[in-house]
C-alpha positions in Angstrom: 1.0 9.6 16.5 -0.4 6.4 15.7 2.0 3.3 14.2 -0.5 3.1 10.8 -2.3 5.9 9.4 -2.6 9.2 9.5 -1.2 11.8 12.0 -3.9 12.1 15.0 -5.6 15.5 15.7 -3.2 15.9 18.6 0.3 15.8 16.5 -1.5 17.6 13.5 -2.2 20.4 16.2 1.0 20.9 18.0 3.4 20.2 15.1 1.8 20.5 11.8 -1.0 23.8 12.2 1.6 26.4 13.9 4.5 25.4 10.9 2.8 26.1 7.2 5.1 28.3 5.9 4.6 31.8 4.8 1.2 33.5 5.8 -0.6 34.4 2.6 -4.0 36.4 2.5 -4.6 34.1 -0.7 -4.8 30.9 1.7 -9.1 30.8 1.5 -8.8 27.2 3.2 -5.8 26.3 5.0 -4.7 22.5 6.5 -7.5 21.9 8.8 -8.0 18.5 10.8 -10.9 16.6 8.9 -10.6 19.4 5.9 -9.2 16.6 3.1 -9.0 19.6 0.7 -7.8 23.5 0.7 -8.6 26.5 -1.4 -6.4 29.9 -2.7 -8.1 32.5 -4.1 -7.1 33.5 -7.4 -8.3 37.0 -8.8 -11.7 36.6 -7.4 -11.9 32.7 -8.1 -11.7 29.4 -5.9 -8.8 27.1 -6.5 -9.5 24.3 -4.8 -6.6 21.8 -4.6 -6.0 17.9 -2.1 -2.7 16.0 -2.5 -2.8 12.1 -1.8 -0.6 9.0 -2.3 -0.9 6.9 -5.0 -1.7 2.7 -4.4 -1.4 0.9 -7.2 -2.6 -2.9 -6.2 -1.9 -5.3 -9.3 -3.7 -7.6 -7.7 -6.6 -6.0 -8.5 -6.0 -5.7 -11.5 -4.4 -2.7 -13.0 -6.8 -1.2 -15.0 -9.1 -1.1 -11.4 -6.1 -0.5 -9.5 -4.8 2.9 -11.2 -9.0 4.1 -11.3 -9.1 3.4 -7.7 -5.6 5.5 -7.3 -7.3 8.0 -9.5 -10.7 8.6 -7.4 -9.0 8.5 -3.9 -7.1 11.6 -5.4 -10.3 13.7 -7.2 -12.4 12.8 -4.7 -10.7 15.1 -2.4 -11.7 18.2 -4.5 -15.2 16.6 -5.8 -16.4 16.6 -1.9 -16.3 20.8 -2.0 -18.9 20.8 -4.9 -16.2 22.3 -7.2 -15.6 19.6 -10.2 -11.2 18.1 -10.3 -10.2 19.5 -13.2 -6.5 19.7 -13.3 -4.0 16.9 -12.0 -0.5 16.9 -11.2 0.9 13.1 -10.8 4.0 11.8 -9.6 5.2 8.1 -10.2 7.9 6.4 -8.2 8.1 3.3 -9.5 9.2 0.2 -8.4 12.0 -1.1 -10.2 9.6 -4.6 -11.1 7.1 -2.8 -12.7 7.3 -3.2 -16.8 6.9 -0.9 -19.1 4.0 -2.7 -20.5 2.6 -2.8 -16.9 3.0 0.6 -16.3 1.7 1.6 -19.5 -1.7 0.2 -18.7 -1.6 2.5 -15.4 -1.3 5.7 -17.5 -3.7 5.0 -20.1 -6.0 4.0 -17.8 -5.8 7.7 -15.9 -6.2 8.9 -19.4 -8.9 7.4 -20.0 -10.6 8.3 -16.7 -9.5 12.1 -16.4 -10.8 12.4 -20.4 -14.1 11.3 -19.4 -14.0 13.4 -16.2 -12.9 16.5 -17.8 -9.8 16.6 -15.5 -6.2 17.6 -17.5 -2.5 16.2 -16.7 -0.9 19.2 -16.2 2.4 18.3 -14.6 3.9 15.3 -13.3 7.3 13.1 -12.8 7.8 9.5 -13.2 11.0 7.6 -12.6 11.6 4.0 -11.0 13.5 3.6 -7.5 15.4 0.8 -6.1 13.6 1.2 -2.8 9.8 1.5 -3.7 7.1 -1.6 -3.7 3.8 -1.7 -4.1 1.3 -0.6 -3.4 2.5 3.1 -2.8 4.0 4.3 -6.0 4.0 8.0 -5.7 1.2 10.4 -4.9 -1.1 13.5 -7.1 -2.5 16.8 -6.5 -6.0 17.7 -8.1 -7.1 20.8 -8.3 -10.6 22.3 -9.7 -11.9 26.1 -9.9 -15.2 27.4 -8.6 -17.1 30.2 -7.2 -15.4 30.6 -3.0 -19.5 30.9 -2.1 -20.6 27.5 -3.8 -17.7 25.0 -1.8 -19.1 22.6 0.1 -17.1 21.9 3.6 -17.4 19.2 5.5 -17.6 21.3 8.6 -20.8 23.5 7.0 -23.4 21.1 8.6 -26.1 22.9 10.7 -28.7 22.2 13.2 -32.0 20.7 11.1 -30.1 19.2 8.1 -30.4 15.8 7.8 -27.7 13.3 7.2 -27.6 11.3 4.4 -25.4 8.1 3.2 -24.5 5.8 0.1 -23.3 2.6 0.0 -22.6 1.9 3.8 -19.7 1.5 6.2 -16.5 -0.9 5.3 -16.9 -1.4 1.7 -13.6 -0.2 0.6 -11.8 -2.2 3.1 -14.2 -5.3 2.8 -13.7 -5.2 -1.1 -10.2 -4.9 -0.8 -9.9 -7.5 1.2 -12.2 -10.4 0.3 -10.6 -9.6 -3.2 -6.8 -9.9 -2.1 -7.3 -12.2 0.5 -10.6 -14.1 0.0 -9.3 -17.7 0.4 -8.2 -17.1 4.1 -11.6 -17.1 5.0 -13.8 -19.6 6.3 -16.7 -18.3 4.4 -19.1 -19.6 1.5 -18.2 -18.9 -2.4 -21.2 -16.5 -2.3 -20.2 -14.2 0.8 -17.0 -13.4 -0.7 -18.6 -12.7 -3.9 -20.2 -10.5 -2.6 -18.0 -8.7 -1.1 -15.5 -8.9 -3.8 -18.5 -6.5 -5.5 -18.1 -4.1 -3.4 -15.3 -2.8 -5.1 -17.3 -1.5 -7.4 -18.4 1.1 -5.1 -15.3 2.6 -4.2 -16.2 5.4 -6.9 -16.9 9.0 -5.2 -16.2 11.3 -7.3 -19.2 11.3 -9.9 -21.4 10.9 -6.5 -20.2 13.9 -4.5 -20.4 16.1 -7.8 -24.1 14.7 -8.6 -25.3 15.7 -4.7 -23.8 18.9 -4.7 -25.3 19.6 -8.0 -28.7 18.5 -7.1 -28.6 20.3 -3.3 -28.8 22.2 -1.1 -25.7 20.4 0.5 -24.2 22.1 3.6 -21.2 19.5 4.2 -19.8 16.5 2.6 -17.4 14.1 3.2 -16.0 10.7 2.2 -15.9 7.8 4.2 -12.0 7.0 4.5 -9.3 6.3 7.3 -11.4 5.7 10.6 -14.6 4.8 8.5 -18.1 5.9 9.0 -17.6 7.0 12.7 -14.7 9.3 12.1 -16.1 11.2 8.9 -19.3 11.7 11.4 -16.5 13.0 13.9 -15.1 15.0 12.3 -17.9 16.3 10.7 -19.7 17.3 13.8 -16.8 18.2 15.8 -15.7 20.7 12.6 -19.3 21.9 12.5 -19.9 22.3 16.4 -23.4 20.1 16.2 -24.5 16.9 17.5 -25.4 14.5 14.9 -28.2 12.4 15.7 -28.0 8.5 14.1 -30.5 6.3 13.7 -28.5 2.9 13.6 -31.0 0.3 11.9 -30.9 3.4 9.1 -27.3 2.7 8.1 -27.1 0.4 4.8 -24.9 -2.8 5.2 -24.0 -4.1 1.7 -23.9 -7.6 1.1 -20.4 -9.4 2.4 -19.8 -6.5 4.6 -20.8 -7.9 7.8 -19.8 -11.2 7.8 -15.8 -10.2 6.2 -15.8 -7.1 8.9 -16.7 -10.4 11.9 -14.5 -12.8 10.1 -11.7 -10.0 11.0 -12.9 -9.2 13.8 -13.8 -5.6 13.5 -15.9 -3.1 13.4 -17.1 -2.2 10.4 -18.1 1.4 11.0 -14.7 2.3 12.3 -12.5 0.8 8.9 -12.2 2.7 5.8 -15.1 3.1 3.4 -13.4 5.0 0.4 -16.5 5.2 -2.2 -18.9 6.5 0.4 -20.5 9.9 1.7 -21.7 11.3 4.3 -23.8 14.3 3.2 -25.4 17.0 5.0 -28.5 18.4 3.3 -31.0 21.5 3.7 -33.9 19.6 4.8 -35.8 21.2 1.5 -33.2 19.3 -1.0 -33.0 16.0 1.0 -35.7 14.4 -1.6 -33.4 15.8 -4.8 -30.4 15.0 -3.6 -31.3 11.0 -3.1 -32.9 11.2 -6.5 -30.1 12.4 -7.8 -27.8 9.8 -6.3 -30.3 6.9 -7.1 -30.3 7.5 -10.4 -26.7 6.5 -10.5 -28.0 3.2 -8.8 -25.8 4.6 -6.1 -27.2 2.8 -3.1 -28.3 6.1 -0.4 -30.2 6.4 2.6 -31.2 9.2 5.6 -29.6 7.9 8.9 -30.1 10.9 11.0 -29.8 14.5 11.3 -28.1 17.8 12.9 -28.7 19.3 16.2 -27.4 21.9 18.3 -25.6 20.3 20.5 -25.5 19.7 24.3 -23.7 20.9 27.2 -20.4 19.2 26.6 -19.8 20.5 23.1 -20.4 19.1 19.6 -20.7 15.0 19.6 -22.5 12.1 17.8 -25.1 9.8 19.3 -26.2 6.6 18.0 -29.8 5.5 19.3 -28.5 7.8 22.0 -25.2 6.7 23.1 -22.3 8.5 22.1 -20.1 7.2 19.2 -16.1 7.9 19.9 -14.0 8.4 17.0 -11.9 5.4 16.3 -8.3 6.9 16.6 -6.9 3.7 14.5 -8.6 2.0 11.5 -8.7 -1.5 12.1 -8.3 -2.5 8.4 -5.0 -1.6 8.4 -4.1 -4.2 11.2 -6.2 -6.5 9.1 -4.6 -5.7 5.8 -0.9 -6.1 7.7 -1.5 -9.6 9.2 -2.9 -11.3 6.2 0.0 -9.9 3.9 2.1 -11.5 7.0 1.0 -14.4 6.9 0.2 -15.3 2.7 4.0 -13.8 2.8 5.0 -16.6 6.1 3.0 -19.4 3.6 4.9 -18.5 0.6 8.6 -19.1 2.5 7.4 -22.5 4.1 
């Protein structure tokens, strides 16, 4: 198991798969490696329901801080096609946090599951002595569909084509640049521009437009391990090779030059905000139409194969593309905290 992150496949599969409790013939959708979401059937319905922490960054601001909490959470269940419509939230605060402060926080969630259509149906919310930011507690969201109209992100098949918006890295780039922007040697208009990014750390409306607009076979977000793990696991769920035209994968502005300032790769850090969609090569034109109406930014970068001898894999221009085991952001995010902390006690 890796020191930052989640679990790895090989922990998740010894330990976590053979220990889940009771086995219930209601369990549609069990805890599945590269699944972020899981689905009980009840009387005939879907109930489709993801769990996930909850950062709250103040430096952020928190009004953009508890909608980026939000989305990480919905997002899970928007990805299946079936709309977030209930939410249980739980708050541990930190004993700093002000009641004026956290306030902001919850009406800001109102605001955001009101316009969403998504109800608080449960929650807790207490402060600790031990908690800090950013991890203040964590949510389940759940939403209700039809079991034959979820989208998984292991339904891709051979001739779908591959679609993305926004690009790789612009979650941790607009994180970043925005917490950290002065560490680097880079002009006022780079870091702008990545500090924009942050706008595009929004999924949820996204993955419910594209299924809408479909046919989408699979769908996922582009989070821990970035653009070449969601392909991973993707294809590996699937069993396909996915095919990846390279010079086809949109690189917003800032992205590049924060991911080379840091020294990573940018298609291996977290991209929370973007999607990797599979689509029946007859919806392909409807689903980007779809998406650019939003002015989300979306592009074709490839498509599904059957794949070759050695099992289901992903090829870039040809040459196989490894999933990234550790997301480098994390690293990043540690040892600039380290040392803003180091300048602060000097």
């Amino acid at each position: 198991m890796s020191d930052l992150g989640k679990i790895d496949r090989a922990f998740f599969d010894r330990h976590i798969a053979p220990n889940l409790g009771a086995d219930r013939d209601d369990v549609a959708v069990g805890p599945t490696h590269g699944v972020d979401f899981g689905v009980i059937d009840v009387g005939g319905q879907a109930l489709v329901t993801a769990t996930d922490p909850l950062s709250i960054l103040p430096a952020l601001g928190l009004e953009r801080a508890a909608r980026f909490a939000l989305d990480l959470v919905l997002a899970d269940v928007a990805v299946s096609g079936v709309a977030p419509s209930h939410l249980s939230i739980c708050f541990t605060l930190p004993e700093g946090m002000t009641d004026e402060e956290f306030a902001t926080v919850w009406e800001t969630i109102h605001a955001e599951c009101a316009d969403l259509g998504v109800a608080v149906v449960t929650g807790h919310t207490a402060r600790y002595a031990d908690p800090s930011h950013p991890w203040v507690g964590a949510a389940t969201a759940m939403g209700v569909g039809d079991h034959d109209e979820i989208v998984r992100p292991d339904g891709a098949r051979p001739g779908d084509r591959l679609l993305l918006t926004n690009g790789p890295a612009v979650e941790s780039v607009g994180l970043l640049s925005t917490l950290y922007g002065d560490r680097f040697e880079l002009s006022d208009d780079v870091i702008a521009a990545a500090q924009d990014r942050l706008e595009e750390v929004f999924a949820v409306r996204d993955a419910l437009t594209a299924a809408a607009a479909g046919p989408v076979r699979a769908m996922h977000d582009v989070t821990e391990g970035g653009l070449a793990g969601a392909l991973n696991e993707m294809a590996d769920g699937a069993g396909v090779r996915f095919a990846i035209d390279r010079d086809a994968v949109p690189m917003r502005p800032g992205v590049r030059e924060v991911c080379d300032a840091l020294e990573f790769d940018p298609w291996a850090a977290t991209s929370c905000g973007s999607l990797v969609i599979a689509v029946d090569p007859d919806g392909v034109d409807d689903v980007r139409g779809a998406l650019e109406d939003r002015n989300t930014p979306v592009a074709e970068i490839g498509r599904v194969e059957t794949p070759g001898d050695e099992g289901s894999d992903v090829l870039v221009d040809g040459d196989r593309l490894e999933h990234p085991r550790v997301d480098p952001s994390w690293e990043a995010y540690a040892a600039l905290a380290a040392a803003e902390t180091n300048d602060g006690e000097s």
